[in-house]
N, C-alpha and C positions, 0 to 999 in steps of 0.2 A: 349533250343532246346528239352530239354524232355519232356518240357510241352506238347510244339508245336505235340511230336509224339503222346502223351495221347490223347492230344485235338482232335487230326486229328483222330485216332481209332473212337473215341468217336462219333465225327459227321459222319464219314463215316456209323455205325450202325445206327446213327439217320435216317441219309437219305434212305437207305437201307429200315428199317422200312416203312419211309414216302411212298415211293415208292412201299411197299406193302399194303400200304393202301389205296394211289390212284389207284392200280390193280384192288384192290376188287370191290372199289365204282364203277369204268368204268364199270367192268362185270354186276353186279346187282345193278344199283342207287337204292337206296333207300335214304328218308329224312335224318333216323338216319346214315346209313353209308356216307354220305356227307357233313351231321353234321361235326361228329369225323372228318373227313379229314377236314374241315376248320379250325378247331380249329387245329388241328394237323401242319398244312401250318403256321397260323400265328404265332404257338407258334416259328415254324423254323423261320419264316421268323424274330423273334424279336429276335432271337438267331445269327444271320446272317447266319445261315446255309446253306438257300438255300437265294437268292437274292427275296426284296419283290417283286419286278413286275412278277418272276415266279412263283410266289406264289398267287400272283391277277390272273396272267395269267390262272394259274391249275383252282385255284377257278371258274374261270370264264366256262374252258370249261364243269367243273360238274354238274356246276347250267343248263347249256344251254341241258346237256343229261339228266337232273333232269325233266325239264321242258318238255321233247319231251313224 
C-alpha cells in the first residue's frame, strides 16, 4: 500500500504536468509545442497514466487546431 501512495503522488504530478502542457499547446499551436505534447501523451499513455485512446483522442484534437 505504500507503494500504491508513492506511485499515485507520482502520476498525479505527472498528469498535472501533462495537462500543462496540452494548455500551452491549445493557447498557441505551434509544431514544436505539439511536438513535445505527443511525445509527452505517448510516453503517459505507455505508462498507463492516462488511458491510450485519451491520449489518441488529445492527439487528435492538436493536430486538427495545428492544421486550422
Amino acid at each position: 500500500m505504500r507503494h500504491d501512495r508513492v506511485r499515485t503522488k507520482e502520476n498525479a504530478g505527472r498528469r498535472a504536468l501533462l495537462k500543462g502542457l496540452v494548455k500551452k499547446a491549445r493557447k498557441s499551436p505551434t509544431e514544436k509545442s505539439v511536438s513535445a505534447v505527443f511525445a509527452a501523451l505517448d510516453k503517459a499513455a505507455k505508462r498507463n497514466i492516462i488511458h491510450k485512446n485519451a491520449a489518441a483522442r488529445t492527439k487528435a484534437r492538436l493536430a486538427k487546431l495545428l492544421k486550422k
